[in-house]
C-alpha positions in Angstrom: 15.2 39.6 2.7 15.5 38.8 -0.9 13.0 40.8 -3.4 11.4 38.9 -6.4 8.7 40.1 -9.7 5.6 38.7 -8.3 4.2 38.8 -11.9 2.7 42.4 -11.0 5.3 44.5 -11.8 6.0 45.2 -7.9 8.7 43.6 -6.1 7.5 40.8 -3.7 9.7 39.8 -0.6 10.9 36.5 0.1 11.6 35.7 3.4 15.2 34.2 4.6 17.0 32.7 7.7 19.3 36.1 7.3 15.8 37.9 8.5 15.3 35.9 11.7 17.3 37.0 15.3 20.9 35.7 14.8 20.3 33.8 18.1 17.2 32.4 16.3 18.4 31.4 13.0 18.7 27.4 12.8 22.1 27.4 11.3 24.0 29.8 13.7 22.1 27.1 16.0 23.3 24.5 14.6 27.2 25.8 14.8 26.9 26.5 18.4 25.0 23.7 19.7 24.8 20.9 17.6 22.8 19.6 15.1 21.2 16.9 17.4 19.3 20.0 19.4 17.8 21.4 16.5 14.1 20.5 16.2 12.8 19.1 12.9 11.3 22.7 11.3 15.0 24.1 12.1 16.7 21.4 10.2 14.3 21.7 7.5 14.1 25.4 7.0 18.4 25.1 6.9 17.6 23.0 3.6 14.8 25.3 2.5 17.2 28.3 2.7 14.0 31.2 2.2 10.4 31.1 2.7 7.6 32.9 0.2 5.8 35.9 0.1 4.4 36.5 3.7 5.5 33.2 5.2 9.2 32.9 6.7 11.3 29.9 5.9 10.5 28.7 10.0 6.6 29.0 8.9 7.1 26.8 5.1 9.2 24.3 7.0 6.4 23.8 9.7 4.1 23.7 7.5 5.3 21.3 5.3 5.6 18.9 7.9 1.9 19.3 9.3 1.0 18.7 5.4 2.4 15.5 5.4 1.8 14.3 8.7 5.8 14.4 10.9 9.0 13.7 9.4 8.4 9.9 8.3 5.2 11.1 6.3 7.9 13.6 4.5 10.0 11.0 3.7 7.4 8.9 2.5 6.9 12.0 -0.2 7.4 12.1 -3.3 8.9 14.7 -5.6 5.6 15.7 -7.7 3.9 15.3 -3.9 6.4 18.4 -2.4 6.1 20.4 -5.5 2.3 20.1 -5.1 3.1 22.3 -1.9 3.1 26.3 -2.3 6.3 27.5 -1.4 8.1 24.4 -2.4 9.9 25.0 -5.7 11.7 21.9 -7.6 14.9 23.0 -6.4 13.8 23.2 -2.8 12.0 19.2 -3.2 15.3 18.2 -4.1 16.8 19.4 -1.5 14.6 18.2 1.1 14.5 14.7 -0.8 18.5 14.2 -1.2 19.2 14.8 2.4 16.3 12.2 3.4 18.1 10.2 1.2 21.6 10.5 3.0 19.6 9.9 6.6 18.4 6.7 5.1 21.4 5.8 3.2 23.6 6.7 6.6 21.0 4.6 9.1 20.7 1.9 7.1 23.2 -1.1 7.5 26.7 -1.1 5.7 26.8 -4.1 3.0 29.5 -5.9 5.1 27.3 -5.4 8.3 23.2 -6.3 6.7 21.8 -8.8 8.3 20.6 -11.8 6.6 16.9 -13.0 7.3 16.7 -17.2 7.3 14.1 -17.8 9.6 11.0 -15.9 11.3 13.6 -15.8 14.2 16.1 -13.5 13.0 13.4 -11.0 12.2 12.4 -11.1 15.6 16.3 -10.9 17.4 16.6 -8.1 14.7 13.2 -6.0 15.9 12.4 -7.4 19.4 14.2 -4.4 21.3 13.2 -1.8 19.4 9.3 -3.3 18.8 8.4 -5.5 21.5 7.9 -3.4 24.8 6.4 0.2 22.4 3.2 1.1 23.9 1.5 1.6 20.4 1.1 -0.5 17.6 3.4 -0.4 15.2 3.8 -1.5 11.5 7.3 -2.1 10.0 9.1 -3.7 6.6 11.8 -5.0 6.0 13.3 -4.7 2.4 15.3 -6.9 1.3 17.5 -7.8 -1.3 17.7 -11.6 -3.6 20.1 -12.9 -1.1 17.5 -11.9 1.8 19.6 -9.5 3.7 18.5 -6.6 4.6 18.7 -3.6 3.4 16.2 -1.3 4.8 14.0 -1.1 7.6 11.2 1.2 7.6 8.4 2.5 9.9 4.6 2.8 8.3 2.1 3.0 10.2 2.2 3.9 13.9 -1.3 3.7 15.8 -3.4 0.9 15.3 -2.9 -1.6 12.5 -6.1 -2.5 11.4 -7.9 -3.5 8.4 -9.4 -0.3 7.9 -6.0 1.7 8.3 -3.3 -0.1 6.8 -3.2 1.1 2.8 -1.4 -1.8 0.7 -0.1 1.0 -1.4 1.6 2.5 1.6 2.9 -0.6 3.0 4.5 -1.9 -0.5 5.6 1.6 -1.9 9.0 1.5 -0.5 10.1 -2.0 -2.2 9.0 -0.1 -5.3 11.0 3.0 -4.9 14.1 1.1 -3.4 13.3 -1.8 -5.9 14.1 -4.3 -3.6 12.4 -7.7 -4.6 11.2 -9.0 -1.4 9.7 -7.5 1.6 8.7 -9.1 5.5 6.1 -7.2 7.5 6.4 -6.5 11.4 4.3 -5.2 13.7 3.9 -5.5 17.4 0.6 -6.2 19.9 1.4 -4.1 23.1 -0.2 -6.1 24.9 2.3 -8.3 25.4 1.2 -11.9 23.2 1.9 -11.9 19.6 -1.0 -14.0 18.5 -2.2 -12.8 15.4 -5.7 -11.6 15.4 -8.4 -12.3 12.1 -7.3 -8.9 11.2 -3.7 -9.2 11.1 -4.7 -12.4 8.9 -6.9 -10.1 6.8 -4.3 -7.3 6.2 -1.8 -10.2 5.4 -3.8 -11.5 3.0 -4.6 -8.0 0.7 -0.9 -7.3 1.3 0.2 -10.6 -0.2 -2.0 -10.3 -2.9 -1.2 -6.7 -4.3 2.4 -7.6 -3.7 2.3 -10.6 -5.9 1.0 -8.2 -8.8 4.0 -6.3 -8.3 6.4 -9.1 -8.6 6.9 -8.5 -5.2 8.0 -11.6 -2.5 5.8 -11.0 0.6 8.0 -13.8 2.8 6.7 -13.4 6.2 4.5 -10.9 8.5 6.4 -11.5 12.3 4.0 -10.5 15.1 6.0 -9.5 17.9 5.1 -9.2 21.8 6.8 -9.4 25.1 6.0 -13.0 25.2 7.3 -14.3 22.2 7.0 -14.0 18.4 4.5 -15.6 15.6 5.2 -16.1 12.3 2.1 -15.8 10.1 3.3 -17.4 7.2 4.6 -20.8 9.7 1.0 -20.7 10.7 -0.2 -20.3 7.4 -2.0 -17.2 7.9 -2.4 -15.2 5.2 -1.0 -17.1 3.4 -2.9 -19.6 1.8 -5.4 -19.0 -0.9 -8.7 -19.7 1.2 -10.4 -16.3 1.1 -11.5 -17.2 5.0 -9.4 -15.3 7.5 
């Protein structure tokens, strides 16, 4: 237990993984059993190192995932957002942020192995087994680079994907971190057939918009189902410049 000024004069006690149970603490854990049977708060509070005053490092690290909704809302986060969290000190946000950046950089595809996207089809061979048979809704994109291969894959929204939930800002925010110049939206109907419904037009259509004043290529949004795909912009859903859906 590590002691600190607390700005009083009186030392303050910050609490670390040393002060946990050795059969408790995440990284003797992690030695003994693996990384891959930690649970997200262990693996977080091994990057945290120590907690705050009256708050264990356990405690911060579940906390700061409940603040921003799971792991993929934390790695939606940005630096200024995790320093904005008590307990969460720049040097901490960087850590947190550089090992998301390693998961990323390790799941994404090696240059030699990224898949190019030439047609609404290889979006959908790409995504169909992971996507087609999930029992929610879910909204992916696809970043991709000038050559259109693809470079990142990431999950947004997982629920229903509706005009009312789905934030443009959200949806085109990792193109602008990653700078990747063109994006393709994916999402899946669970119930099986892909046709796109006036929202899924709607939601194209704000999405293409915004992303156009972000010199950002919006080239497709692939509706996937068990029985098939749809490509909104073959269809020209979304796509046009009628304001009707």
């Amino acid at each position: 237990m590590e002691q600190r000024d607390d700005g009083g004069g009186a030392p303050a006690q910050t609490f670390t993984i040393r002060d946990m149970p050795a059969q408790e603490r995440p990284r003797e854990r992690l030695r003994l059993s693996g990384a891959g049977q930690l649970s997200n708060p262990e693996l977080i509070a091994i990057l945290l190192r120590t907690g705050m005053v009256g708050q264990n490092v356990m405690q911060l690290s579940a906390r700061m995932l409940s603040e921003f909704d799971g792991l993929a809302g934390l790695a939606r986060a940005s630096f200024a957002e995790l320093c904005g969290l008590d307990g969460v000190s720049q040097a901490k946000a960087c850590q947190v942020l550089a090992a998301l950046e390693l998961g990323r950089r390790a799941a994404g595809p090696a240059p030699a192995d990224r898949p190019a996207i030439r047609a609404p089809e290889d979006v959908y061979h790409l995504l169909r087994p992971q996507m087609a048979h999930l029992e929610q809704e879910q909204l992916r994109i696809l970043l991709l680079n000038t050559k259109h291969e693809v470079m990142l894959v990431r999950e947004i929204y997982q629920g229903t994907v509706c005009a009312a939930s789905v934030r443009v800002a959200e949806v085109l925010r990792p193109a602008i971190k990653e700078n990747c110049p063109n994006i393709i939206v994916v999402h899946n109907h669970p119930s099986g057939d892909p046709t796109p419904s006036p929202e899924d037009t709607s939601v194209t259509r704000r999405i293409r918009a915004s992303a156009e004043l972000l010199d950002i290529g919006l080239l497709d949004h692939v509706v996937i189902g068990t029985r098939g795909f749809v490509s909104m912009k073959q269809r020209g859903l979304g796509f046009d410049d009628s304001g009707s859906p």
